[in-house]
C-alpha positions as CSV (number, residue, x, y, z in Angstrom):
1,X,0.0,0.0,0.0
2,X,1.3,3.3,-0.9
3,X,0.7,6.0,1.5
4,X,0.4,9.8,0.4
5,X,-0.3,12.9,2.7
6,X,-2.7,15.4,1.2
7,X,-0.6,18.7,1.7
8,X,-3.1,21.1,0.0
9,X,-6.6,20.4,-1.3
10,X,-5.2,20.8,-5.1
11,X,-3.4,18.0,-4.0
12,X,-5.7,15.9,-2.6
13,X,-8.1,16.7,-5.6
14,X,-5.3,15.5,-7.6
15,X,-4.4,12.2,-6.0
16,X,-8.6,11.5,-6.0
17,X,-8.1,11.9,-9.5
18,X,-5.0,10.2,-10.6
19,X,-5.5,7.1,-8.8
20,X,-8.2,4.4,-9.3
21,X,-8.2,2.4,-6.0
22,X,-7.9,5.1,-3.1
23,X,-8.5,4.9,0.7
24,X,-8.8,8.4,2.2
25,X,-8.1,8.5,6.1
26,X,-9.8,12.1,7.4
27,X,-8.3,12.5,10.5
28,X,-6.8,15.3,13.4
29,X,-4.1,15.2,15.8
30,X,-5.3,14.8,19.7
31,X,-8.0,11.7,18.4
32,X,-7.4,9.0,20.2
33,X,-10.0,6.9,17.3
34,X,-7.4,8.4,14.5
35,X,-4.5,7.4,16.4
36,X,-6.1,3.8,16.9
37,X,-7.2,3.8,12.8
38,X,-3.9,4.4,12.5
39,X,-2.8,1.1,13.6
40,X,-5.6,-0.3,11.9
41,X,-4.0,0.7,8.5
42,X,-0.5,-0.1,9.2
43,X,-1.5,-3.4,9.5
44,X,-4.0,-3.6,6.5
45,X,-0.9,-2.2,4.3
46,X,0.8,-5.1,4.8
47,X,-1.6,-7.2,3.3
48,X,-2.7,-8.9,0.3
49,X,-6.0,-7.3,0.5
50,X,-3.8,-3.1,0.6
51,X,-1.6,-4.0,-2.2
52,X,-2.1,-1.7,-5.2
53,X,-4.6,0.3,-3.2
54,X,-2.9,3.7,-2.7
55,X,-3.6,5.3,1.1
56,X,-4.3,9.2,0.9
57,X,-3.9,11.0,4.5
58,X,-5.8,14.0,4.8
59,X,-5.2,15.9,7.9
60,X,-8.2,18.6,9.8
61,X,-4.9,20.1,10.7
62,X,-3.3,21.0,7.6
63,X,-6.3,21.2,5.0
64,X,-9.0,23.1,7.1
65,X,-12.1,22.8,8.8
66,X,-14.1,24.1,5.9
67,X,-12.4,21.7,3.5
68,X,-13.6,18.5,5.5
69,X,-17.3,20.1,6.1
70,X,-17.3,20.3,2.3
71,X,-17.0,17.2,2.0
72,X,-19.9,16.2,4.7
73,X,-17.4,14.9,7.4
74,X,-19.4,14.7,10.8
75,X,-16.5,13.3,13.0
76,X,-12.8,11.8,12.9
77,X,-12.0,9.4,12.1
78,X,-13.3,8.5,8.9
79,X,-12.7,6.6,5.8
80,X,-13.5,6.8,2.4
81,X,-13.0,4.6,-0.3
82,X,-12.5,6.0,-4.2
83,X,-12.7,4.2,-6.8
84,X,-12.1,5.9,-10.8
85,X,-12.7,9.4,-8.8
86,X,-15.6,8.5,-7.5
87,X,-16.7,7.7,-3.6
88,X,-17.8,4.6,-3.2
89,X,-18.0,3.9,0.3
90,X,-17.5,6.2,3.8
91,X,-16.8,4.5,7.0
92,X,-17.0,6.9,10.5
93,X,-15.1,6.3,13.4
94,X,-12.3,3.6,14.3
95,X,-12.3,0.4,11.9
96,X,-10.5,-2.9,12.8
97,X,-8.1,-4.0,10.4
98,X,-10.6,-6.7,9.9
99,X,-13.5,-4.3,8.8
100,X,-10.8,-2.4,6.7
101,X,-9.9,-5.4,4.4
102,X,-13.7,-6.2,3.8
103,X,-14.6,-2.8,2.8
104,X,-11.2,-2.6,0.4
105,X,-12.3,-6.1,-0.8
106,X,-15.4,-5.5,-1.3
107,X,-15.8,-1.4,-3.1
108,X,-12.0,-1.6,-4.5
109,X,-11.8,-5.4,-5.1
């Protein structure tokens, strides 16, 4: 799994659209459910099931509050899956590595 952090929206507009299989982890520092998510993606990446799926980090932090509201985020953490540009999936709050793997399996598959 190849893991990207979203420096400026243009950016993370860009990844969106430049790579077909995309996990997007919203998250903030000081959130204890991002800091566990965290964990929970380190060990999906080293798995069959993350392999060719490209990890974009988006941080509350560095791209804004009005930048995640945009996009409809009610809390972090949360996940969401892109496929071809387009969302396929959102999953709030912390996700075992477990649930993680099904959701990549199943929308990016």
């Amino acid at each position: 799994m190849q893991i990207i952090e979203a420096g400026t929206t243009d950016h993370f507009h860009q990844v969106v659209a430049t790579h077909p299989r995309l996990l997007v982890d919203f998250h903030k520092d000081q959130c204890p459910g991002c800091r566990m998510l965290a964990l929970s993606l380190q060990r999906v990446a080293g798995t069959a099931v993350g392999q060719g799926v490209v990890l974009l980090r988006a941080q509350l932090e560095v791209l804004g509050e009005p930048f995640f509201k945009a996009l409809a985020l009610r809390q972090t953490p949360t996940l969401i899956l892109f496929r071809d540009g387009g969302e396929v999936a959102r999953l709030a709050g912390y996700q075992t590595p477990v649930q993680i793997e099904a959701a990549i399996a199943r929308f990016l598959g």
